[in-house]
C-alpha positions in Angstrom: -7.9 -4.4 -10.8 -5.8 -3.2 -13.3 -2.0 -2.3 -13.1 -2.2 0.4 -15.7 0.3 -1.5 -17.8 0.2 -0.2 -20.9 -1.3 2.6 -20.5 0.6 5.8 -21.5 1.4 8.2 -18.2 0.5 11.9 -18.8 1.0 14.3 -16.1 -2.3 15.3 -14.3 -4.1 12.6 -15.5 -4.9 9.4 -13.3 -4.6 5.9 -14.7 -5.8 3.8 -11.8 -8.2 5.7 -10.0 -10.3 8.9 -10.7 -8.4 10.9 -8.7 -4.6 12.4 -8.8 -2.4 10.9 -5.9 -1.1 13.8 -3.4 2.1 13.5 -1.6 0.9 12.4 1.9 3.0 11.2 5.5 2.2 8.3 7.1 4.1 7.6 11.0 4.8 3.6 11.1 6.7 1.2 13.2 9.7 -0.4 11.0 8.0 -3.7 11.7 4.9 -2.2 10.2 6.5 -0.6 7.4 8.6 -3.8 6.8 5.6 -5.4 6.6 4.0 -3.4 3.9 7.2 -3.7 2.3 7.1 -7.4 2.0 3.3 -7.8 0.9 3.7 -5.3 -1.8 6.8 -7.0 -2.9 5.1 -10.2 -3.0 1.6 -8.2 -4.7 4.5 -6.6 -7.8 3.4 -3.5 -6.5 4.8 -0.5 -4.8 4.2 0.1 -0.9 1.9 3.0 -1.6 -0.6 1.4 -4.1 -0.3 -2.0 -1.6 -1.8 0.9 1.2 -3.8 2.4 -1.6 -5.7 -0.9 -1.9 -5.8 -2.1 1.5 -7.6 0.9 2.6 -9.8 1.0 -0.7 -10.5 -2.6 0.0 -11.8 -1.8 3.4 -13.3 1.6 3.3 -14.1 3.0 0.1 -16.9 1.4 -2.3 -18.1 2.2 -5.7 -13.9 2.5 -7.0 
């Protein structure tokens, strides 16, 4: 998948995905979230698109 490198940001408009991402809380250990720090660290991405595509990965087809 694509990084959206390159492409130029407006506001309202998705690069990655066809939706907008929304604000959302997410309750984890700190080993967990250490966790998902250091794989998205290690994938040059940030913590939420590394939970973005884990759950994509695993859940949601077609995107």
């Amino acid at each position: 998948m694509s990084t959206g490198k390159g492409k130029k940001r407006l506001r309202n408009i998705p690069v990655l995905y066809n939706d907008l991402k929304k604000k959302r809380g997410v309750m984890l250990t700190d080993a967990a979230w250490h966790s998902v720090q250091d794989l998205a660290l290690k994938n040059n991405i940030s913590a939420s698109e590394y939970l973005e595509r884990l759950i994509r990965k695993h859940c949601i087809t077609g995107d």
